[in-house]
N, C-alpha and C positions, 0 to 999 in steps of 0.2 A: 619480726615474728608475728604471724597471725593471730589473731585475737578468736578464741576456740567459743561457739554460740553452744547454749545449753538447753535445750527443749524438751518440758515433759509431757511424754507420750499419753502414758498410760499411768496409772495410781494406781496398788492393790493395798489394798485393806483390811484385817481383819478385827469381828470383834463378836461379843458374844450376849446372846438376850437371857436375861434373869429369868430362871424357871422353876417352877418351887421341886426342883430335886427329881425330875420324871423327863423322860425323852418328850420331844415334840411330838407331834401326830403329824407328819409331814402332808397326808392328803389333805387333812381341816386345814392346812396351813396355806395352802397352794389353792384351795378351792375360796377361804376367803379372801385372801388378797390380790384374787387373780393373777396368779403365775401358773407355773408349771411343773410336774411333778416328773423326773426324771430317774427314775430307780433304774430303768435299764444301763444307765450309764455309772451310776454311781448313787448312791439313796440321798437324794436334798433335791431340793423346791427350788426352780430357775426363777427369778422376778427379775423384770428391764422395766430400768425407770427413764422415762424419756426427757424430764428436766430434772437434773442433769442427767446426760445420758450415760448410765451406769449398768452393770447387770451382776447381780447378789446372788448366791446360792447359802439358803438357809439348810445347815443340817439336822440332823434327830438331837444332837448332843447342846441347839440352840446355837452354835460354833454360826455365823455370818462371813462369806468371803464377799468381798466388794471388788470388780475389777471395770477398766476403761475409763477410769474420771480422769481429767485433765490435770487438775490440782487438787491437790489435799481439801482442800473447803467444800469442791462439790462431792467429794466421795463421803466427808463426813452428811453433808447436806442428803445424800441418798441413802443411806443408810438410817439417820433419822428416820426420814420419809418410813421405813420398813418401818 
């Protein structure tokens, strides 16, 4: 019997930033961190982090989705980073 190889692609993530009780301001959000503000597609802030290479979309509700990390350590590591 073949011995079956297990390789993880991608990691998604999520998690969410403490905020005293109010929506984000997604443009202040996007304009300091240097991302990107994507409301045509759906209302949240694009951010690509290049070590690790990760790409985060912050919502209004603080909600963080994390996808493309390799392993679980650098998705956490990128999301810190945020």
């Amino acid at each position: 019997m073949d011995k079956v190889q297990i390789k993880i692609n991608n990691v998604v993530a999520t998690c969410r930033l403490m905020s005293i009780g109010r929506e984000l301001d997604l443009e202040e959000c996007a304009c300091k961190l240097k991302g990107r503000l994507g409301v045509a597609v759906f209302p949240a802030a694009t951010f690509r982090s290049k070590h690790p290479h990760i790409t985060m979309e912050l919502f209004k509700s603080g909600k963080v989705v994390a996808a493309g990390a390799q392993d679980p350590e650098s998705d956490l590591l990128g999301q810190y980073k945020l």
